[in-house]
N, C-alpha and C positions, 0 to 999 in steps of 0.2 A: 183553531186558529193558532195556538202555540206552535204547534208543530209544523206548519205552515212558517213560521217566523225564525222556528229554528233551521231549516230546509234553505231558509235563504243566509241564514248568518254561514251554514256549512256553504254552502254555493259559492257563497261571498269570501269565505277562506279560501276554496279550493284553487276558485279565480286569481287569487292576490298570492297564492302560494306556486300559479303553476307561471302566474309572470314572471314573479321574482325568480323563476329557476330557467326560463328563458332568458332573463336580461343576465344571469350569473352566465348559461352558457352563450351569450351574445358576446360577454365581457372578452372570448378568446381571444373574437376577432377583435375587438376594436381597442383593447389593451396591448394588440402585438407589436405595434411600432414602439412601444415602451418596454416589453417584455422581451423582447429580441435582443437589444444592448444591455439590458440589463443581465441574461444571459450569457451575454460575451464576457460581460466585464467579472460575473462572477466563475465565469471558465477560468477566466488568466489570475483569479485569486487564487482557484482549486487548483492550475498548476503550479504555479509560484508558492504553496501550502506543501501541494508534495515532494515537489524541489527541494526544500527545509528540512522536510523529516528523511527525504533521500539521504541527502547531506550529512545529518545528525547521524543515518543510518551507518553511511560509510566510516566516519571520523570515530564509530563506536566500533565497527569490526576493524578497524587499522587496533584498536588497541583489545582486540584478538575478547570481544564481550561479543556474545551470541546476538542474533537481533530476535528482537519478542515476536511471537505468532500472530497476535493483535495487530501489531505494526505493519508486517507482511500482508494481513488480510488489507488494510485501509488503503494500505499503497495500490495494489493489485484494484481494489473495484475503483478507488481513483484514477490509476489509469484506463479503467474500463468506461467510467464516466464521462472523461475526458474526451476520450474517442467519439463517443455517442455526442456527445455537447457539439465538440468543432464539424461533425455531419451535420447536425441540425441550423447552425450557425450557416455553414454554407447553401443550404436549403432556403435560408432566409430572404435574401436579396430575390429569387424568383417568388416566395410567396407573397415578398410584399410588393410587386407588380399586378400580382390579383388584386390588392385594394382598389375600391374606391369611395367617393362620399365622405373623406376625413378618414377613411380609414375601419369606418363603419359596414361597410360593405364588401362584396367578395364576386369575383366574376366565379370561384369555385367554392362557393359556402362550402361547402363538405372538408374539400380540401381545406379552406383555411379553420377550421372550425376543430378540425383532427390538428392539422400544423400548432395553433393556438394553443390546444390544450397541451401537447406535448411542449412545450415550450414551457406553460407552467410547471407543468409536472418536473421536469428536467431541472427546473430553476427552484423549486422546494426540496428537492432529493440532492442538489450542489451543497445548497446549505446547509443541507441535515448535514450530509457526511462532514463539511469542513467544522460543525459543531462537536465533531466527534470526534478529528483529526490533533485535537491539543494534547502530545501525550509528556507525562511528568519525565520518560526515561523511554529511550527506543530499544535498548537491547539490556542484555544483563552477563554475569558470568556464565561462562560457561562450564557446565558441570565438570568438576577432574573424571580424568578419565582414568580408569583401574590401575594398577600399578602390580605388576607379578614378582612378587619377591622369591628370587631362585637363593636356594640355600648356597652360601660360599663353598668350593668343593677346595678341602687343602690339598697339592700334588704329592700323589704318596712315592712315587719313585725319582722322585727330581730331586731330593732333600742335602745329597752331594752337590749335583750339579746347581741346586740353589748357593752353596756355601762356596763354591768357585766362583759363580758373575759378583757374588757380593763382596766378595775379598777383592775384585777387579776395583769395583763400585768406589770401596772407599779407597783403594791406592790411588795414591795420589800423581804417582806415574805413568800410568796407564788413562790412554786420550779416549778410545775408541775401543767398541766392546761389540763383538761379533757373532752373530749367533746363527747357525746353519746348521742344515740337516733334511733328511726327507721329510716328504709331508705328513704329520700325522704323529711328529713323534712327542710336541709339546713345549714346539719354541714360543710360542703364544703364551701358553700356557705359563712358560716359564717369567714371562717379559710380565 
């Protein structure tokens, strides 16, 4: 008789365990007139969020700071988010013509049962991400770049024609100093 009694307390779980996972997936549909704007409203947070860090982003590379890989990655699946949100948002207005009964019922269960759930899902994965979107700094310096130190080369055969521009240089009467010749021969050089 014991096992008989425990036979019916498992029965009796099974029963009260396979409702409640019914009425959880019942909740898609009859929670989606609430889960729909709720939805929207946290789309235009997630964009108004990335708009900030965009912003941040820009105002850091104007003063020539790298932007961080982290930042780059959140920006990208935010706007990948967003895309997917404002589809499903538009989707809306026709799934909620299948209601009916307060909203409880579905002329396309399936259909609104898949719509529903993706809707939650969507609006738990908004949130993650904008929980994850606060960042202390978007970009940083950017590393110097190498710098090739060439050895100074002194001109070995100019050391007269150096000592003529320089005596120009410092007279005082002399405006205008002229320097011509073919190419190659070290007016650059000289200057």
């Amino acid at each position: 008789m014991g096992n008989c009694c425990s036979v019916e307390i498992g029965l009796e779980n099974f029963i009260i365990r396979g409702l409640d996972s019914i009425a959880g997936h019942a909740n898609y549909i009859c929670k989606l007139k609430q889960t729909l704007p709720t939805l929207s409203a946290a789309l235009q947070e997630l964009r108004a969020q990335r708009n900030d860090v965009q912003r941040q982003v820009v105002v850091a590379e104007q003063r020539l700071l790298k932007r961080l890989e982290r930042v780059q990655l959140w920006l990208s699946k935010a706007e990948t988010m967003i895309i997917e949100a404002e589809r499903v948002v538009e989707d809306g207005p026709q799934q909620m013509n299948n209601l009916f009964l307060g909203g409880c019922a579905s002329k396309s269960c399936l259909s609104s049962y898949k719509f529903g759930k993706k809707v939650a899902k969507m609006l738990q994965e908004i949130n993650d991400h904008m929980s994850k979107g606060a960042f202390e700094k978007v970009a940083e310096n950017q590393p110097a770049t190498s710098v090739v130190v060439r050895p100074e080369e002194q001109p070995i055969a100019l050391e007269s024609t150096i000592q003529k521009v320089w005596s120009c240089i410092v007279d005082k009467d002399v405006g205008v100093i002229g320097l011509y010749g073919l190419g190659g021969v070290g007016k650059t050089t000289l200057l």
